[in-house]
C-alpha positions as CSV (number, residue, x, y, z in Angstrom):
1,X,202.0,143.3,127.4
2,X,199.5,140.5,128.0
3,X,198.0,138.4,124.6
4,X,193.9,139.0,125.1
5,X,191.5,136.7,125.2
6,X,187.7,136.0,125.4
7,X,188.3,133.7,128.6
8,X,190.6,136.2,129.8
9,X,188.6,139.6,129.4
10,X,185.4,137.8,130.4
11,X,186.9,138.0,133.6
12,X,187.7,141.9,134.2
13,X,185.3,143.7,136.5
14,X,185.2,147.1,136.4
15,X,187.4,149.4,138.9
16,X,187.2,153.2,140.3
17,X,188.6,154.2,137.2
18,X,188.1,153.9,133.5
19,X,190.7,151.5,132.5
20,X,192.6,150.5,129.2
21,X,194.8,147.3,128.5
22,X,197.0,147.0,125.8
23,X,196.7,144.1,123.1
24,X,199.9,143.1,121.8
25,X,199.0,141.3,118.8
26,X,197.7,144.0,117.4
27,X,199.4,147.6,117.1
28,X,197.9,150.0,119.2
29,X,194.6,148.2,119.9
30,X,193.3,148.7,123.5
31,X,190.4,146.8,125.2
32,X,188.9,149.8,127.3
33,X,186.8,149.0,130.4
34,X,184.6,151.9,131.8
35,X,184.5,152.6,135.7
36,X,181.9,150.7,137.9
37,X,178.6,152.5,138.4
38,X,177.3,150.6,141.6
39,X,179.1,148.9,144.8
40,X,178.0,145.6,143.0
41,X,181.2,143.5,142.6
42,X,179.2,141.3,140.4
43,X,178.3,144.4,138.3
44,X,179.4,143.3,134.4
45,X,182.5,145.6,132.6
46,X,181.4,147.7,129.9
47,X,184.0,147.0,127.4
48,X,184.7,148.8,123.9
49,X,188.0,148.5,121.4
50,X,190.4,151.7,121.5
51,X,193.3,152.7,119.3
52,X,195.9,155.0,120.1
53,X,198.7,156.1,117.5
54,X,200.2,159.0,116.2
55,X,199.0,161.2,113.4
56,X,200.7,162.0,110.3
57,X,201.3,165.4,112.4
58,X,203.0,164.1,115.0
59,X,199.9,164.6,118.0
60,X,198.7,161.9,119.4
61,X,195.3,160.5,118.7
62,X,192.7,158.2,119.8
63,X,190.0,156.4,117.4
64,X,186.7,154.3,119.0
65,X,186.5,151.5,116.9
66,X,183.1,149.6,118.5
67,X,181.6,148.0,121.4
68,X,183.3,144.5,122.6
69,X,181.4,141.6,121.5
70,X,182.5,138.7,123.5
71,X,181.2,135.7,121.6
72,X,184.0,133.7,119.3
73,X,181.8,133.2,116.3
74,X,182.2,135.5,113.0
75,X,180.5,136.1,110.1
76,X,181.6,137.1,106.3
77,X,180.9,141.0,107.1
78,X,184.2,143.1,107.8
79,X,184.7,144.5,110.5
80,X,183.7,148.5,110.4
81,X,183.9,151.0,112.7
82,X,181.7,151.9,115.1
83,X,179.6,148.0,115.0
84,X,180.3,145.2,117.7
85,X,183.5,143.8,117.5
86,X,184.6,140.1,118.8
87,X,188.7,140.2,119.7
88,X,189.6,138.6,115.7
89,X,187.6,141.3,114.0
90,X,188.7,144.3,116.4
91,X,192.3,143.2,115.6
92,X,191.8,143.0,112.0
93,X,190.1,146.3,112.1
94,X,193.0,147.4,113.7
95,X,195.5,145.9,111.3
96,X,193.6,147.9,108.6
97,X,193.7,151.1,110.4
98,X,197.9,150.6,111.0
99,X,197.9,150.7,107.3
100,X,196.0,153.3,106.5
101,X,198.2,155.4,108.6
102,X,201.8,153.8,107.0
103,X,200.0,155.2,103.9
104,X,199.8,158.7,105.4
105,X,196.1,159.1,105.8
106,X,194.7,160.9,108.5
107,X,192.6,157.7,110.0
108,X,190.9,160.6,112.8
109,X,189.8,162.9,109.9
110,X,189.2,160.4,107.5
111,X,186.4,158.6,110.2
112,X,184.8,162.1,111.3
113,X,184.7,162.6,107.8
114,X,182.5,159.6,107.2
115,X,180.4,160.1,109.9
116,X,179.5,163.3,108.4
117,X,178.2,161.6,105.7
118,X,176.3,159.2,107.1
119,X,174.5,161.6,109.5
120,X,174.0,163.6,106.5
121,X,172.7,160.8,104.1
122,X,170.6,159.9,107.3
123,X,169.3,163.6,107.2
124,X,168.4,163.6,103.6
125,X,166.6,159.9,103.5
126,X,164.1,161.4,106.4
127,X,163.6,164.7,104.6
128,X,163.3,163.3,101.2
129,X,160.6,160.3,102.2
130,X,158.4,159.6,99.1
131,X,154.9,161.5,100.7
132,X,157.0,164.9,101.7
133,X,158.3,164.8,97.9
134,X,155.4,163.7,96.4
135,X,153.6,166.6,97.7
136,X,156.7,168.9,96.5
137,X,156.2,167.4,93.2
138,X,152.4,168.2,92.9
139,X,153.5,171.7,94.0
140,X,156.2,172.6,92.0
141,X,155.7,170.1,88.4
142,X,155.1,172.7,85.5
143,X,153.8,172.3,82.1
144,X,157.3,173.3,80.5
145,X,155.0,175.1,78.0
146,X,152.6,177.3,79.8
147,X,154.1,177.2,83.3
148,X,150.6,176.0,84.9
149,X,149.9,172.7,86.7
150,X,148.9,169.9,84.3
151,X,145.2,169.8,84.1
152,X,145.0,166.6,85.4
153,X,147.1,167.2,88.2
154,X,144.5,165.8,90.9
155,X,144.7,162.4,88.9
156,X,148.6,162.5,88.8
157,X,148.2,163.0,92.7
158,X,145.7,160.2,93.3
159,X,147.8,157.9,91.1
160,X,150.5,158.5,93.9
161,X,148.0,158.6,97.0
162,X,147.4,162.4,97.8
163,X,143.9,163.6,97.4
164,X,143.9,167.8,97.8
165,X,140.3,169.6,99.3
166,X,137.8,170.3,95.6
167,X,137.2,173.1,97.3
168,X,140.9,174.7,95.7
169,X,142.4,174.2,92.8
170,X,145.3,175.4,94.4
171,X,147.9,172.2,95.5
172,X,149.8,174.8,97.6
173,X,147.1,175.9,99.8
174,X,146.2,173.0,102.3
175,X,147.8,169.8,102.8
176,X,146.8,166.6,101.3
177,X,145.4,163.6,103.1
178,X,147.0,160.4,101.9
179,X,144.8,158.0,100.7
180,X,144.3,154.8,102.6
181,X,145.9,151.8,101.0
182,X,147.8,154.1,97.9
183,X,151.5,154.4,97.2
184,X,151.8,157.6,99.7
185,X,150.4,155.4,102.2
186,X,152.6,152.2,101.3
187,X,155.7,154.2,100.9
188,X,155.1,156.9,104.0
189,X,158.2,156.9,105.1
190,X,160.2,155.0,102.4
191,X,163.7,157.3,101.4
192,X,163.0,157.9,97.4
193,X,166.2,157.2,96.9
194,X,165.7,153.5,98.0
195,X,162.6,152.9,95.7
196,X,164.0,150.6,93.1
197,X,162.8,148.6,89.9
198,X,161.4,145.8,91.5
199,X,159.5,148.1,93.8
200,X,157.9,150.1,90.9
201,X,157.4,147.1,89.0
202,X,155.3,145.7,91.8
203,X,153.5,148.7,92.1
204,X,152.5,148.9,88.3
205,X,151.6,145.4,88.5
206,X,148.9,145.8,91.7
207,X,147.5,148.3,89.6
208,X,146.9,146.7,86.5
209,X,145.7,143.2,88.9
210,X,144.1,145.0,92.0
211,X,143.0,148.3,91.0
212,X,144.7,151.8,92.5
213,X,143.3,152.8,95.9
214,X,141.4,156.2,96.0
215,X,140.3,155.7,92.1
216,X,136.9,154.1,90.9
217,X,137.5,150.6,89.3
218,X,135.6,150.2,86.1
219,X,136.2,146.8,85.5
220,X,136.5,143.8,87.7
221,X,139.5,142.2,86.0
222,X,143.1,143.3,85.1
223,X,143.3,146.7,83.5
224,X,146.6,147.6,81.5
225,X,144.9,151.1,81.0
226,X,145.3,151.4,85.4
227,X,148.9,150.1,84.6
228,X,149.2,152.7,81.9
229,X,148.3,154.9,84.4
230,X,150.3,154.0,87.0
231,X,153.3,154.1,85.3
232,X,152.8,157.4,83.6
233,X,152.6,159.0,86.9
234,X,155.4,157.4,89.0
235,X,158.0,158.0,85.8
236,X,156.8,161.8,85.6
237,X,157.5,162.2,89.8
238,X,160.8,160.2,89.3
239,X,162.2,162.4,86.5
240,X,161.0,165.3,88.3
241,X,163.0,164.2,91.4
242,X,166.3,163.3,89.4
243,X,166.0,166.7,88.0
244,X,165.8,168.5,91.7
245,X,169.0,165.8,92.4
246,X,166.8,163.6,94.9
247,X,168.1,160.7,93.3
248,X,170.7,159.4,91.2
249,X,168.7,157.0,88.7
250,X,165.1,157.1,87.2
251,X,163.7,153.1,88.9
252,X,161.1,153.9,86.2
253,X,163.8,153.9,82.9
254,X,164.1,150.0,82.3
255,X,160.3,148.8,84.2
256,X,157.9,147.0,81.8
257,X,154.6,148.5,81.1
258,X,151.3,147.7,78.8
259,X,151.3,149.7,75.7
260,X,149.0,151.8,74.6
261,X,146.5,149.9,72.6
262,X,145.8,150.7,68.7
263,X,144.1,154.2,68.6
264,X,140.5,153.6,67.0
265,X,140.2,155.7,63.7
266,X,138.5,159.3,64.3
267,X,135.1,160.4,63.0
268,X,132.8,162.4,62.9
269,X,129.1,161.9,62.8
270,X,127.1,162.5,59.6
271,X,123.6,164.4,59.6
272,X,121.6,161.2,59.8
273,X,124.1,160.2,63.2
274,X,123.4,163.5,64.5
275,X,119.6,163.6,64.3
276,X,119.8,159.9,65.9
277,X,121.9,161.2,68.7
278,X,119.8,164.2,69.1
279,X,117.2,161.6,69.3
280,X,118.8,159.5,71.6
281,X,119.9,162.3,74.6
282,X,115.9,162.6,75.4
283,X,117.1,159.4,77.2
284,X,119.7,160.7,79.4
285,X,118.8,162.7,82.3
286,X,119.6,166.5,83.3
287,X,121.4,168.2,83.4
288,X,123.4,165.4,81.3
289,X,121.5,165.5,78.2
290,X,122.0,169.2,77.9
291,X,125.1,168.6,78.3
292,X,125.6,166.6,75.2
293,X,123.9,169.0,72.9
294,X,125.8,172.0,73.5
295,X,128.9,169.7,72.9
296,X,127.3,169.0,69.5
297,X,126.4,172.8,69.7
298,X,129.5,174.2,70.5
299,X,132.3,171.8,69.4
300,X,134.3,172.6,72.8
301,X,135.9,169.7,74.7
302,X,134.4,168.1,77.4
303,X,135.8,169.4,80.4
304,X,135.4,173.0,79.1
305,X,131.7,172.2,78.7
306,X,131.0,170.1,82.1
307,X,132.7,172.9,84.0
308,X,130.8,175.8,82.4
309,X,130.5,178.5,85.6
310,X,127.4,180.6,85.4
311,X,130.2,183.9,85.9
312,X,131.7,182.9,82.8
313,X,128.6,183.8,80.5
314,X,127.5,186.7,79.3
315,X,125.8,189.1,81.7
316,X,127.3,187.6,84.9
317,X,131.1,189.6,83.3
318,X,130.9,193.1,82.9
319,X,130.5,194.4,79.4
320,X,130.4,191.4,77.6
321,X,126.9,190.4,75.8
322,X,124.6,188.2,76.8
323,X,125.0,185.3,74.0
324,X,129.4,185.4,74.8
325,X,130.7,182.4,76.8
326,X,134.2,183.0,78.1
327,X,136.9,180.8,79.3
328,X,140.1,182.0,81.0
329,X,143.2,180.8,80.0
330,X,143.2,178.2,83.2
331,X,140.3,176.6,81.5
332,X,141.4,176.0,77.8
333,X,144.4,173.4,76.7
334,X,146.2,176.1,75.0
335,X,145.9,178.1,77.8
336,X,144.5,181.2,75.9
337,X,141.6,182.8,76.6
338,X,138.3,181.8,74.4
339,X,135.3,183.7,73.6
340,X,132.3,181.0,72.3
341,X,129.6,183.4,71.0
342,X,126.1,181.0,72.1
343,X,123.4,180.8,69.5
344,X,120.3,181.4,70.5
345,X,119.5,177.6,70.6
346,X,122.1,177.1,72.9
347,X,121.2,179.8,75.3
348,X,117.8,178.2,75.4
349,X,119.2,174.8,76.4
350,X,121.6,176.7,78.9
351,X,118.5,178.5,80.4
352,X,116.3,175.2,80.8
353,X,118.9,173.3,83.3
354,X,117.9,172.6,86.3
355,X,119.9,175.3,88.7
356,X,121.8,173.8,91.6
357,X,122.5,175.9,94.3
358,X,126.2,176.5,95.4
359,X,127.3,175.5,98.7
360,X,128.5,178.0,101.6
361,X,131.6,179.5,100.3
362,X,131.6,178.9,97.2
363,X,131.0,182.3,94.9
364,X,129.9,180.5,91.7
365,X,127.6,178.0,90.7
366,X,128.4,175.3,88.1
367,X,125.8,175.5,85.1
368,X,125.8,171.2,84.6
369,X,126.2,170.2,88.0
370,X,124.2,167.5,90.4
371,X,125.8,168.7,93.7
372,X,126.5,172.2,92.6
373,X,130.2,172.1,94.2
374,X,131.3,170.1,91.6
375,X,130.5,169.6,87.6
376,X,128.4,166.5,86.5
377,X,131.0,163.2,86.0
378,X,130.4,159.3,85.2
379,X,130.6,160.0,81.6
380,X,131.9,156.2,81.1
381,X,128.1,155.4,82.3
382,X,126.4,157.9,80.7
383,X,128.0,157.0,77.0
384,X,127.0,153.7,77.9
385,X,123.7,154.6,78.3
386,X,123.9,156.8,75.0
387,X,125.0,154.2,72.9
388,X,122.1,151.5,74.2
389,X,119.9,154.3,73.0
390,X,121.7,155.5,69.7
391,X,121.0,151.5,68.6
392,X,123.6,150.3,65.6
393,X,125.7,153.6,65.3
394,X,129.6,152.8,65.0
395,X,131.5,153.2,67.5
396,X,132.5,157.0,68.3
397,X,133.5,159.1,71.1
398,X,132.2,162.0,73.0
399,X,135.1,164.0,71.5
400,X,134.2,163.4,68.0
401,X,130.9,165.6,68.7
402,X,133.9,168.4,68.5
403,X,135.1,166.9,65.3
404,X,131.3,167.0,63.9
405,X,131.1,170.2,65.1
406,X,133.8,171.5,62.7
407,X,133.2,168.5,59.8
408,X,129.7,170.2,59.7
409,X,131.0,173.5,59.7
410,X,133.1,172.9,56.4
411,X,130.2,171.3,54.5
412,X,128.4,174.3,55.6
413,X,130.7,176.3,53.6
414,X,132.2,178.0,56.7
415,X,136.0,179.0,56.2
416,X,138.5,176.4,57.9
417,X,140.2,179.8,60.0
418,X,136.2,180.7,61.3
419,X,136.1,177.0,62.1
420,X,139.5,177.0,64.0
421,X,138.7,180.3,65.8
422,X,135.1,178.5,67.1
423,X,137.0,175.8,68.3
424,X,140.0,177.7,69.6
425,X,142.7,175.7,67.4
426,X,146.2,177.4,67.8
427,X,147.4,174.6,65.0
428,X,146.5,173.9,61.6
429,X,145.8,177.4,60.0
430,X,146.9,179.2,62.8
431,X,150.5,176.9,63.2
432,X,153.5,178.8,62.7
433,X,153.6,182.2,61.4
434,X,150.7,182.7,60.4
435,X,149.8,182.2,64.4
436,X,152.2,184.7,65.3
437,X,150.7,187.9,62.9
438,X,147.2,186.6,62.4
439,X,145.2,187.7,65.3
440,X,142.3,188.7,64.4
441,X,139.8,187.1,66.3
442,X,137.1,186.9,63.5
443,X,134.5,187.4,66.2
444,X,131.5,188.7,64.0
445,X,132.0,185.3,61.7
446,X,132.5,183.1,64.8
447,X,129.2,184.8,66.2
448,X,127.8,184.0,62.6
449,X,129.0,180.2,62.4
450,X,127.9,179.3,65.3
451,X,124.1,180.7,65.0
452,X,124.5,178.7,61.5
453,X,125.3,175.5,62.9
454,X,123.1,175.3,65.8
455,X,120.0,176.0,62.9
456,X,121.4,173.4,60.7
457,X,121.5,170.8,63.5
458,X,118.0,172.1,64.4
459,X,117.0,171.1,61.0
460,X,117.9,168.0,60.8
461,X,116.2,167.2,64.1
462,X,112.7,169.1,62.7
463,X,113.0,168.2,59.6
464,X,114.0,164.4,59.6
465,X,115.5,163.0,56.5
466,X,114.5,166.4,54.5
467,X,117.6,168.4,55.3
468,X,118.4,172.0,53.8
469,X,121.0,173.3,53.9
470,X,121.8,176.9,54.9
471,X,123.6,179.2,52.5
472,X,127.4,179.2,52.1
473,X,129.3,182.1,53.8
474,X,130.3,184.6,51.4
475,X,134.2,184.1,50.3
């Protein structure tokens, strides 16, 4: 049997028929040279490495180990099967093979075997690329409490570059378009399974520095709040994944993010506040400013409020009076449906804003809207604006209008369960067991409180500093 060399194969030309020559320094390695597929006698062989051998079975077998690679110089990789392999490597490879099989293992099976897996890791990295499971995850993630999409869920999908069609509320009906410049667009094609620390870290940290494609930037500088953001989202879609078994290890676990800063204390306004504000909102335009009084009005939050639906009031619903505001359970945080009974002050402000048509299509028109396809937003501007008018007021938020809602409630002498009922609170008085067996919805004294609190806030603003106040509920 001849001793191979490069020199020496560099000068086979291919013949009729497929050939195969016998190494003898290593066991059963064989440099295979494919027939000739043109009259050219200067046509180049097409070499690969070969090994034949027995199997712990006794049948004969025959294993591919690579295409020949006839330059001399190596590198510190081993040799694997099916790469390039010079003659040192391909003999090595060999050697390792020749033990595998003293050892009784089935070389044959044991490299089909592999293959399987790699076509099948292959498989799974181009079916599990971070925009195909992104979408899944804005389709299938669940509040684990009420089994609805979180409502924020358009956010969560912007944060990872999928914006849905306003038109639906719906993630599974349409496909997304992925934003230009986000992380869907960045990591198209990425496998989620390659996504590592650094990689998210990077990510969080363009956010916080640059801003997040697809979202309005409200300041010019860093934001940690973006960071924040950022971070919230990517660790909720990488649990979610390691929970479906898309990946082994949460990237998110160990990666540094801004913490939240100290929460400022909560308030509520007092009268003179309130007749200031009142004051202040014949600054702010429609339908805006009335807007901010039925907050004050009503004590609901502020996306119940903005996205108020002219079929959710009374007379638009079948049987239900004309001063009765409901919300379905996909409108409320504790997903239950809420009945707000609407003073007559309320109804008046209600009645006043400006209508906006609806576009084609759409079935409902939205009571505070500019565009009338979607409710009024830029509430970071218009607080802004508020404030500038309001003069030296402390600091406060547009959610403490709910917590003066039901501070002015209790000095009113209204009972705390009438006041949790207005503002649908499922906690507090209504926490535990006394949430399970207390259901009375307490609808006539809701109606009652309400009508009391709009006239007291009426007062203040008609009567200035010379405030009366209303009789105390009967106990």
């Amino acid at each position: 049997m001849p001793v191979l060399t490069v020199p020496g194969m560099l000068k086979y030309r291919p013949a009729a028929k497929r050939r195969e020559i016998r190494d003898s320094l290593a066991p059963g390695l064989h440099l295979v040279i494919q027939p000739k597929r043109t009259e050219d006698k200067r046509e180049p062989a097409r070499c690969s490495w070969a090994m034949r051998f027995r199997r712990p079975d006794g049948r004969t077998g025959k294993l591919t180990l690579g295409l020949v690679d006839f330059s001399e110089g190596e590198n510190d990789e081993e040799p694997v099967l099916g790469a390039p392999l010079t003659l040192r490597a391909a003999r090595q490879l060999a050697n390792k093979v020749d033990r595998d099989r003293a050892r009784g293992v089935d070389v044959i099976l044991e490299y089909k075997a592999e293959k399987e897996r790699k076509r099948a890791k292959a498989i799974d990295a181009a079916e599990n690329t971070f925009v195909k499971l992104a979408i899944e995850f804005i389709r299938d993630h669940r509040v684990r409490r009420w089994g609805t999409w979180p409502r924020r869920w358009r956010e969560t999908a912007a944060l990872l570059g999928l914006r849905w069609d306003r038109s639906s509320a719906d993630p599974t009906k349409g496909e997304p378009e992925i934003i230009p410049g986000g992380q869907a667009d960045k990591w198209r094609d990425t496998p989620v399974s390659t996504i590592d620390e650094p990689a998210v870290h990077t990510c969080i940290d363009e956010a916080r520095k640059k801003g997040i494609p697809g979202l309005k930037k409200r300041n010019k500088g860093k934001s940690d709040s973006r960071a924040r953001k950022m971070y919230g989202a990517l660790s909720a879609f990488f649990k979610w994944a390691k929970q479906q078994r898309k990946i082994t290890a949460n990237p998110c676990l160990d990666v540094w993010h801004p913490e939240a800063p100290p929460e400022r204390p909560k308030r509520a306004l007092n009268d003179a506040e309130i007749k200031v504000f009142w004051t202040a909102t014949e600054r702010i335009a429609e339908p805006f400013r009335s807007a901010l009084r039925v907050l004050l009005l009503t004590g609901q939050r502020l996306k119940e409020v903005t996205g108020m639906a002219d079929h959710e009031l009374g007379g638009f619903l079948l049987g239900t009076p004309a001063d009765l505001w409901t919300l379905g359970p996909d409108r409320t945080k504790n997903h239950r449906e809420h009945h707000v009974p609407l003073s007559s002050l309320v109804r008046e402000i209600i009645d006043a804003v400006p209508k906006v048509v609806a576009p084609p299509g759409q079935n409902f028109s939205y009571v505070f809207s500019t565009t009338g396809s979607t409710p009024i937003s830029g509430w970071s501007k218009i607080k802004k604006n508020l404030d500038k008018a309001m003069g030296d007021v402390p600091h406060w938020t547009l959610h403490d209008l709910r917590r003066t809602t039901a501070a002015g409630m209790q000095r009113l002498g209204i009972r705390t369960e009438v006041t949790e009922r207005a503002l649908n609170h499922t906690s507090g008085t209504f926490g535990g067991i006394v949430g399970v067996y207390q259901i009375d919805p307490l609808a006539a004294e809701v109606k009652t409180a309400m009508e009391r609190w709009s006239q007291h806030v009426a007062g203040l603003v008609e009567r200035g500093d010379n405030i009366v106040l209303l009789r105390a509920e009967a106990k």
